[in-house]
C-alpha positions as CSV (number, residue, x, y, z in Angstrom):
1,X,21.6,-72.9,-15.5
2,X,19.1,-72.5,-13.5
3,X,15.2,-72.0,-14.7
4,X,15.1,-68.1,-13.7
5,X,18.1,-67.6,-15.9
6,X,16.6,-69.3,-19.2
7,X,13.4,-67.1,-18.8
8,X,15.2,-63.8,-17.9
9,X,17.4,-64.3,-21.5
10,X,14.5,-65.8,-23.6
11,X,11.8,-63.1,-22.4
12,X,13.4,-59.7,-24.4
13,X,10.3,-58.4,-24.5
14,X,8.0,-58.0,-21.1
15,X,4.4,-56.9,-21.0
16,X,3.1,-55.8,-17.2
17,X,0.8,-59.1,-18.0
18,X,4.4,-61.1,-18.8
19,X,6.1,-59.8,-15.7
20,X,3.2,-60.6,-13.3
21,X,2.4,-64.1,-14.8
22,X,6.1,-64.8,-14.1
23,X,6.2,-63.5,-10.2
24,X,3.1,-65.7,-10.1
25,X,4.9,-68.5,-11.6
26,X,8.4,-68.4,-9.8
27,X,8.2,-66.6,-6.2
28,X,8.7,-68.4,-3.5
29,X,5.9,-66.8,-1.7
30,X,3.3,-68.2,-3.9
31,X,4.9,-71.7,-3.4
32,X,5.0,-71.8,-0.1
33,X,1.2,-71.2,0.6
34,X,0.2,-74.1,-2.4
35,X,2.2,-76.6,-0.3
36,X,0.2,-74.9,2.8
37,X,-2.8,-75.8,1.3
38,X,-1.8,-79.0,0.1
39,X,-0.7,-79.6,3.9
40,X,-4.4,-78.9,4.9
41,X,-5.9,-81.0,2.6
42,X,-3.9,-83.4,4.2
43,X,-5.4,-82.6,7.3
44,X,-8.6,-83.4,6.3
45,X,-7.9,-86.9,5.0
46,X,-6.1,-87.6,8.2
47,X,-9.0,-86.5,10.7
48,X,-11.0,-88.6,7.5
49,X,-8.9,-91.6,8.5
50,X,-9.7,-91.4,12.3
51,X,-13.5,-92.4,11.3
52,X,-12.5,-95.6,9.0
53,X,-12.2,-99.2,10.7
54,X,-8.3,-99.9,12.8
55,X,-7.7,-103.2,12.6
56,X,-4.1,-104.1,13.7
57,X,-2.0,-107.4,14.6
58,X,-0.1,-108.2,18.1
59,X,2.4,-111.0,18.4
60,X,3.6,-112.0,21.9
61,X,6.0,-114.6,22.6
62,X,6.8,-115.6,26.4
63,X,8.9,-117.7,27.5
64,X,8.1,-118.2,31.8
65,X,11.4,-119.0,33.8
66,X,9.3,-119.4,36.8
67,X,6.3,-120.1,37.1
68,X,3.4,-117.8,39.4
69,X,2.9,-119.6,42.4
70,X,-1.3,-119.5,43.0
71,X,-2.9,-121.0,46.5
72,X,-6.0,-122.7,46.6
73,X,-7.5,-122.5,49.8
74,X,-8.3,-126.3,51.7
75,X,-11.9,-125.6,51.9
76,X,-12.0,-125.9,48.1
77,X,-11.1,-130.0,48.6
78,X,-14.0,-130.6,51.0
79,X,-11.6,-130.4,54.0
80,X,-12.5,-127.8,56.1
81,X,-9.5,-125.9,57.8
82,X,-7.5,-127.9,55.4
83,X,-4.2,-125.7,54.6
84,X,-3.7,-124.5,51.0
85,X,-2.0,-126.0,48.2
86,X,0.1,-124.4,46.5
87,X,0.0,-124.9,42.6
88,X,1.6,-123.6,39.3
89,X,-0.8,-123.1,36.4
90,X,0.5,-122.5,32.6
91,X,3.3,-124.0,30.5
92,X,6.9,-122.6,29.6
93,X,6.3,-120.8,26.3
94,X,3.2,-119.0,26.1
95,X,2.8,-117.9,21.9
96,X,0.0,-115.3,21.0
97,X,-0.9,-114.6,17.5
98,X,-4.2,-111.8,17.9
99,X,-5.9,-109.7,15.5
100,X,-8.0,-106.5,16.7
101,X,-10.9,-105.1,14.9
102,X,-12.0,-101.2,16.0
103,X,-14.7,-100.0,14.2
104,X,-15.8,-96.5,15.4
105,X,-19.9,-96.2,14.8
106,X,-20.3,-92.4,16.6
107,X,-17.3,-90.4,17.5
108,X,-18.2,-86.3,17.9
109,X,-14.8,-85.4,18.4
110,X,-13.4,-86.5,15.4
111,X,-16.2,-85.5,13.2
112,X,-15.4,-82.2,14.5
113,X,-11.8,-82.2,13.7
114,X,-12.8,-83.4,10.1
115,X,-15.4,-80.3,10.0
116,X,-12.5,-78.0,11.2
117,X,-10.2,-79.0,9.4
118,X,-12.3,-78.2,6.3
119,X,-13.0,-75.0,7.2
120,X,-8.9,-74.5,7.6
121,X,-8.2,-75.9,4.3
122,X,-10.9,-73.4,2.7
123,X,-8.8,-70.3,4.9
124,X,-5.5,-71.9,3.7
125,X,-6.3,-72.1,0.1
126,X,-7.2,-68.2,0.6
127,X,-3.9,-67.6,1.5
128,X,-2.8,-68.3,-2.3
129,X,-5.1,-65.8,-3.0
130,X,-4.0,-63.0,-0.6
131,X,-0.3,-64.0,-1.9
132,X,-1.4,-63.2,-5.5
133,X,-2.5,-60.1,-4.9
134,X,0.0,-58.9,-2.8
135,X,2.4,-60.3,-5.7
136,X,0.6,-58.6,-8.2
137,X,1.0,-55.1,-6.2
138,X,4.7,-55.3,-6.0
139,X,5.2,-56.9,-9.3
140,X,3.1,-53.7,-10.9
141,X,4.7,-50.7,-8.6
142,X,8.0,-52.2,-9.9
143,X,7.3,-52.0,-13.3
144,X,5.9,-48.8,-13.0
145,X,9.1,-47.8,-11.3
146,X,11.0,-49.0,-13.9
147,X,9.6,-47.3,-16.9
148,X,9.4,-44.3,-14.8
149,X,13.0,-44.1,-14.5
150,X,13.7,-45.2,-18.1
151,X,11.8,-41.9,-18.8
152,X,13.6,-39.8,-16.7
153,X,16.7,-41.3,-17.8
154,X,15.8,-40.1,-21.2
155,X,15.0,-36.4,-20.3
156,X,18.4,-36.3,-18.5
157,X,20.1,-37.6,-21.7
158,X,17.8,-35.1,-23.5
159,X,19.3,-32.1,-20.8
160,X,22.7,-33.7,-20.8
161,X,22.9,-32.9,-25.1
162,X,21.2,-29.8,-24.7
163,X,23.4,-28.3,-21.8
164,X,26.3,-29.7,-24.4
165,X,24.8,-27.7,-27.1
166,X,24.4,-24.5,-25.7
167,X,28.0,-24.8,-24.0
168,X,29.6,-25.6,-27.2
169,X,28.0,-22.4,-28.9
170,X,28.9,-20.2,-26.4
171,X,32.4,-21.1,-27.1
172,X,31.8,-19.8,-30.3
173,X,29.7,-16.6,-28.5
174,X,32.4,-15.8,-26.3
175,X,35.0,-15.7,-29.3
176,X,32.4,-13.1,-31.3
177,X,32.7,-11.6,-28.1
178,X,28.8,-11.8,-27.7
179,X,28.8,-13.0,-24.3
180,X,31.1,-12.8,-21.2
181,X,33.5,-16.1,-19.7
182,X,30.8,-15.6,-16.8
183,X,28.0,-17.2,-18.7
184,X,30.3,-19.5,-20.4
185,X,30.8,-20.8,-17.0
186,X,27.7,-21.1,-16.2
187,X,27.3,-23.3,-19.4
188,X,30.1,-25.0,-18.5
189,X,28.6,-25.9,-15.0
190,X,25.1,-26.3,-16.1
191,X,26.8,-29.4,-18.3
192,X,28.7,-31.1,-16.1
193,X,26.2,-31.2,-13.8
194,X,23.6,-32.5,-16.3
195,X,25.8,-35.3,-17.5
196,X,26.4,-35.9,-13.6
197,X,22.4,-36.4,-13.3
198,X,22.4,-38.6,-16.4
199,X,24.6,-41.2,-14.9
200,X,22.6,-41.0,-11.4
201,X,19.7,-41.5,-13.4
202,X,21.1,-44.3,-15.7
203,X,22.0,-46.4,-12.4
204,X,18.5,-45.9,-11.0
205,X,16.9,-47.2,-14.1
206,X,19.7,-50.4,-13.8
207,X,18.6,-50.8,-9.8
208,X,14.9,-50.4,-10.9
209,X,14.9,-53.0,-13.6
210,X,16.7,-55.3,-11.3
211,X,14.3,-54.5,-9.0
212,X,12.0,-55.6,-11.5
213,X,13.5,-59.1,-11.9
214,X,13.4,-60.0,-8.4
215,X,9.6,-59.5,-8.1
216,X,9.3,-61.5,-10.7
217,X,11.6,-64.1,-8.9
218,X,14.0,-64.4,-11.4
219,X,17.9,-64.9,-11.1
220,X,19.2,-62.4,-14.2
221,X,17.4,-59.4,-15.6
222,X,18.6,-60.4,-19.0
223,X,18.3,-58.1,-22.2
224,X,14.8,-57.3,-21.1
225,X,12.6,-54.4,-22.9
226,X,9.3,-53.4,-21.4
227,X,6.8,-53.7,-24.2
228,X,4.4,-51.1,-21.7
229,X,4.8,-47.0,-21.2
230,X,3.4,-45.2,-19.0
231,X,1.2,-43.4,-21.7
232,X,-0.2,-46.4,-22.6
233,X,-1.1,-47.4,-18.9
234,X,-2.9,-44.1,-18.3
235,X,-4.9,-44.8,-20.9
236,X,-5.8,-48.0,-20.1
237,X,-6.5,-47.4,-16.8
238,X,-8.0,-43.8,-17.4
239,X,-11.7,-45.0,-16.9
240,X,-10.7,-46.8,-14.0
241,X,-13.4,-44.9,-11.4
242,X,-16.7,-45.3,-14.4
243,X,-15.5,-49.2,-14.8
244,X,-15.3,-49.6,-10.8
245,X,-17.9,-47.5,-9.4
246,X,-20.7,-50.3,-9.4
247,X,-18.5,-53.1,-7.8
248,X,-18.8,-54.0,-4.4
249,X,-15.7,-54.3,-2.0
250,X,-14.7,-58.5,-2.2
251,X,-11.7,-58.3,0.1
252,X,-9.6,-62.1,0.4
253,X,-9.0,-60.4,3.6
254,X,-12.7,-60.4,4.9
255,X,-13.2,-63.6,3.3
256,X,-10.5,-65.6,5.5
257,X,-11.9,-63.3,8.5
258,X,-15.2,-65.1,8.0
259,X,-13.7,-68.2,7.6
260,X,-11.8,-67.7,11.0
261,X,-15.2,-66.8,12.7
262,X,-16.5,-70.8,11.4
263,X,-13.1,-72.2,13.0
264,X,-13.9,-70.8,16.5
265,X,-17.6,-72.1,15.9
266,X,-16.9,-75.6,14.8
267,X,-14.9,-76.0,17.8
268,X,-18.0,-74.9,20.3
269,X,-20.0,-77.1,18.5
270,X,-17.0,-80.2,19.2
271,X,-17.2,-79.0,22.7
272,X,-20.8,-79.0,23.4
273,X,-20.9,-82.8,21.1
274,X,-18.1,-83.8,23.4
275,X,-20.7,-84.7,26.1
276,X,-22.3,-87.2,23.8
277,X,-20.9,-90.9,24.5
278,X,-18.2,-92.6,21.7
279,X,-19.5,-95.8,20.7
280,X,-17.6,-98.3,18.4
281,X,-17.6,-101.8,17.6
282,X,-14.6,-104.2,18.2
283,X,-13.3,-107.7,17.5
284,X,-10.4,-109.8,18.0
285,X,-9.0,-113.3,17.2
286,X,-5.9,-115.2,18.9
287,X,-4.6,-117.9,18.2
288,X,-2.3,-119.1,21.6
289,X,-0.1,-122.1,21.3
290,X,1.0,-123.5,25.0
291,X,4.0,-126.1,25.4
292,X,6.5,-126.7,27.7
293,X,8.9,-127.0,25.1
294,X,9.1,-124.4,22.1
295,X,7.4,-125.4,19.5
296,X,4.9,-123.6,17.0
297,X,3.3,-127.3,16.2
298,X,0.0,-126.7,15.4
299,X,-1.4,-129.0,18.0
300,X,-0.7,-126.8,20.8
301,X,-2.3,-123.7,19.2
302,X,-6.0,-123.0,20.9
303,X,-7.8,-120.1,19.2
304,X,-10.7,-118.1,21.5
305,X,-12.4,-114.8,19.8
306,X,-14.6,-112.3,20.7
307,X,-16.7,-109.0,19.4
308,X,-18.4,-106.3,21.4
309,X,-19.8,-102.8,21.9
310,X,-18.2,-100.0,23.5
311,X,-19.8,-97.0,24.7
312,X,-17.9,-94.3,26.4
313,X,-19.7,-91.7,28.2
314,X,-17.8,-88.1,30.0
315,X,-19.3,-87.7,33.4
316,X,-16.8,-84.9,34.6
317,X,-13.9,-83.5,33.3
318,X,-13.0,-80.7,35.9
319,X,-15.0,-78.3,33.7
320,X,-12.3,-78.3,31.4
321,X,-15.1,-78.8,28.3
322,X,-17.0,-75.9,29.5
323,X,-14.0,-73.5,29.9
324,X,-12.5,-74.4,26.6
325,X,-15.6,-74.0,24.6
326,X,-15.9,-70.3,26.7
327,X,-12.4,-69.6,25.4
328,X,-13.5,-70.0,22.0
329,X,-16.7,-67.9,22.6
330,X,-14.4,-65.4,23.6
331,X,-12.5,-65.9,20.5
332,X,-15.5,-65.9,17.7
333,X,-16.6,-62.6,19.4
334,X,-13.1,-60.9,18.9
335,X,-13.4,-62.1,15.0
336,X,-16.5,-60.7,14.5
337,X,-15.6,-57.5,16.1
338,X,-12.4,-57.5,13.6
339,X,-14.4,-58.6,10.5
340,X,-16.1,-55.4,11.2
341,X,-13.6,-53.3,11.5
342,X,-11.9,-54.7,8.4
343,X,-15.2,-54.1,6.1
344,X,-15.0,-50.8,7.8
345,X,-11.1,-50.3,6.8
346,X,-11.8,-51.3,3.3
347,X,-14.7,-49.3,3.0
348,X,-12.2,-46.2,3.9
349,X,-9.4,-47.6,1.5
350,X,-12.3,-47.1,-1.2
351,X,-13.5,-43.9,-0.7
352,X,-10.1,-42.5,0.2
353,X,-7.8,-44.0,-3.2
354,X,-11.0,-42.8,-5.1
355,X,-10.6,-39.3,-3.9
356,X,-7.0,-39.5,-4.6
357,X,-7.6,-40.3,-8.1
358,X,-10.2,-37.6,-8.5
359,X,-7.2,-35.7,-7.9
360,X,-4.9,-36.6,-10.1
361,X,-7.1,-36.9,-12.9
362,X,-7.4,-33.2,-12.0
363,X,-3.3,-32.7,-11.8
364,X,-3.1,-34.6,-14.7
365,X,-5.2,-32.3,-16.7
366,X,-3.0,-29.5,-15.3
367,X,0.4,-30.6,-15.9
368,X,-0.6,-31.7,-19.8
369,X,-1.4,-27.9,-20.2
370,X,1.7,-26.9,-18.4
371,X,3.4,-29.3,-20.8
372,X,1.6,-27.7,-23.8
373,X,2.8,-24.1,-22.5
374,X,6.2,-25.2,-22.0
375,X,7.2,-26.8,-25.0
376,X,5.5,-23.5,-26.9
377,X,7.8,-21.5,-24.8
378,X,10.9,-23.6,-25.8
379,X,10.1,-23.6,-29.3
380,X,9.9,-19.8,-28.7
381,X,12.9,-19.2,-27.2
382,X,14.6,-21.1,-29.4
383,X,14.3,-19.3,-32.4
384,X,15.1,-16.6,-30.6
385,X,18.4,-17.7,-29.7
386,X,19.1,-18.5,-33.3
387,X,18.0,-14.9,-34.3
388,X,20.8,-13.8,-31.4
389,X,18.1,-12.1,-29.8
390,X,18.9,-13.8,-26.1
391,X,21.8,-15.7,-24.2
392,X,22.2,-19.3,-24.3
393,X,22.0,-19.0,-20.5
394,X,18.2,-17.9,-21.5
395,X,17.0,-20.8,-23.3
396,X,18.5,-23.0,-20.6
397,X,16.3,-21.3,-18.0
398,X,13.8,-22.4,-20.5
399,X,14.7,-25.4,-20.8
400,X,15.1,-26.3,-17.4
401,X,11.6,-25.1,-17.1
402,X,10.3,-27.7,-19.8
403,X,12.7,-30.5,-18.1
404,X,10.8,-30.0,-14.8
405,X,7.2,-29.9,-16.6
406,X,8.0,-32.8,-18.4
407,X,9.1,-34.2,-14.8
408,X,6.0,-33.2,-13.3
409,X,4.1,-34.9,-15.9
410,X,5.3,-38.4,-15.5
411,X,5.5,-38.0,-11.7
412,X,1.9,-37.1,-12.3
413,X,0.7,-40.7,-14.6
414,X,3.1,-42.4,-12.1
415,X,1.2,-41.4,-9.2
416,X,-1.8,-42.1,-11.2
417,X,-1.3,-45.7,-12.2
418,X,-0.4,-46.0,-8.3
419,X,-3.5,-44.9,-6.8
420,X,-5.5,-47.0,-9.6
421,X,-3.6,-50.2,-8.3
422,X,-4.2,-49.3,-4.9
423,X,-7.8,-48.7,-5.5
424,X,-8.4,-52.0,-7.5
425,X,-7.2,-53.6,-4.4
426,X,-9.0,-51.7,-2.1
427,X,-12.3,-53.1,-3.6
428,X,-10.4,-56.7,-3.9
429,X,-10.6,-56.3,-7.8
430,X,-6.7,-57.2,-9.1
């Protein structure tokens, strides 16, 4: 079994808290930025390496089959216009043992990697962020969805026994002869298509909840129960615009876009240090044994060492430095022109979710009162029909009437709880 499966049978109960801690517990998504960031922090202690002292080892064994043939001129003997002679220097085996010592003491380039490579691990760990809240989003809407259609499922189970009802007393109408087979037809209809909605909306409520499980990036749904409603969301979330109205918009998005605008100037800063020399230290010892027949006798072996300092210093390139650092000019003016733009997006997001929930506080105060009227109107008509003062085709007009207010109400805190999520993130405050 896997670890999804345990969770989805222990957790019967599920908050909107429970469901989100899980999606930010078990999805995938969230996973794959951590190792991301792990990866650039990696980074950094690589390009960190590239400053630390190399030493290494080399071990060469020769053997010469032939020997080079040098010629030293006559002249060299005291013999002028003398011919050459013709000698062979060296031995048969030729064994090196060497160590090499690099010590780097000023190297701009990789001090600029290291800087960069910060700056990336910082945008990287963002990322986690962004993932969170784009989790949090999905993981909420689906929850939403779900007791949404558990709601609606209940109305239609609600209809479904009322459209029963009323068909099963106008049986007993029609045999008083109080109404005609037409409106017991009508029942008849009016219930069969009711229990046909109760089953559509019975599946939805099973695709929803599964729905549900997913975002939360588990295997099985489980006997899960929502522990939420929808009433109880509203009302947390009812002073939503007085809590938010002081807070200032603190986007992950504008944060990494700021972070992308010190990536592009870190690297003009390597470019222009790239003109500056490289200077580093370096050492080696070998120990070289020489024989004519192989042997590693320590007799033969005839260490030399030696230490210096080495300065490199770029004289021309092809302008390669100079067009590469105007690339990234290019580059860090295009991110500040889109970190603008973002703030500028956001800034809309704000204004326009907080209109939107302006007016659906407003709808929200209209559809309660419709609610109010139409349950008054049920409760009317219904002791009318008892009375036998109207059809049970009436009251189901009524009824209907309710269903549908009671329909427009959810849809209504639905759309609500929506626009607050959407807002939250709009000011970067999930």
């Amino acid at each position: 079994m896997v670890a999804g499966e345990s969770i989805a049978q222990d957790s019967t109960r599920l908050s909107l808290q429970t469901a989100i801690d899980n999606a930010l517990k078990h999805r995938d998504e969230i996973k794959i930025q951590k190792v991301n960031t792990e990866y650039s922090q990696n980074e950094i202690k690589k390009n960190g390496s590239k400053l630390l002292p190399q030493l290494t080892g080399d071990l060469d064994g020769r053997y010469n089959s032939q020997l080079q043939t040098n010629i030293i001129p006559g002249d060299a003997f005291g013999a002028p216009g003398a011919p050459g002679r013709r000698v062979q220097f060296g031995t048969k085996y030729n064994t090196l043992a060497a160590f090499n010592l690099t010590v780097p003491v000023y190297n701009p380039v990789d001090y600029g990697d290291r800087k960069i490579a910060k700056v990336q691990a910082a945008y990287d760990a963002l990322n986690v962020d962004k993932s969170e809240v784009d989790m949090v989003v999905e993981v909420t809407r689906s929850y939403f969805n779900v007791l949404l259609d558990k709601e609606k499922e209940k109305l239609s189970k609600n209809n479904r026994d009322n459209t029963q009802a009323i068909y099963t007393m106008s049986k007993d109408q029609l045999a008083k002869g109080a109404i005609t087979s037409y409106d017991l037809e009508k029942n008849r209809i009016n219930y069969e298509n009711a229990q046909s909605d109760h089953q559509k909306d019975e599946n939805n409520s099973r695709l929803a909840l599964l729905d549900l499980a997913y975002r939360m990036g588990l295997d099985t749904i489980g006997n899960i129960v929502l522990t939420d409603n929808l009433n109880s969301l509203y009302k947390q979330y009812s002073n939503t615009l007085s809590e938010e109205q002081d807070q200032t918009i603190n986007r992950v998005e504008v944060k990494q876009q700021m972070l992308q605008e010190q990536i592009y100037q870190q690297n003009i800063d390597k470019q222009n240090k790239s003109y500056l020399p490289t200077v580093s230290l370096y050492g080696n010892y070998t120990g070289q044994n020489l024989s004519n027949n192989f042997s590693l006798n320590g007799n033969n072996w005839y260490p030399y060492n030696y230490v210096g300092l080495k300065v490199s210093v770029p004289i021309f390139d092809g302008f390669q430095k100079e067009r590469t650092k105007r690339g990234y000019q290019l580059q860090l003016a295009s991110a500040k022109l889109m970190t603008e733009k973002l703030k500028r997006d956001f800034s809309h997001d704000v204004q326009a979710t907080k209109i939107s929930l302006l007016n659906d506080q407003q709808d929200m105060q209209n559809q309660q009162n419709n609610l109010k009227s139409a349950n008054e109107l049920y409760k009317i008509d219904a002791d009318r029909l008892q009375k036998g003062s109207i059809k049970p085709t009436d009251l189901t007009n009524t009824y209907y009437t309710l269903q549908q207010t009671q329909t427009n109400y959810l849809n209504a805190v639905y759309t609500y709880l929506l626009d607050v999520i959407q807002y939250k993130k709009a000011l970067g405050n999930l």
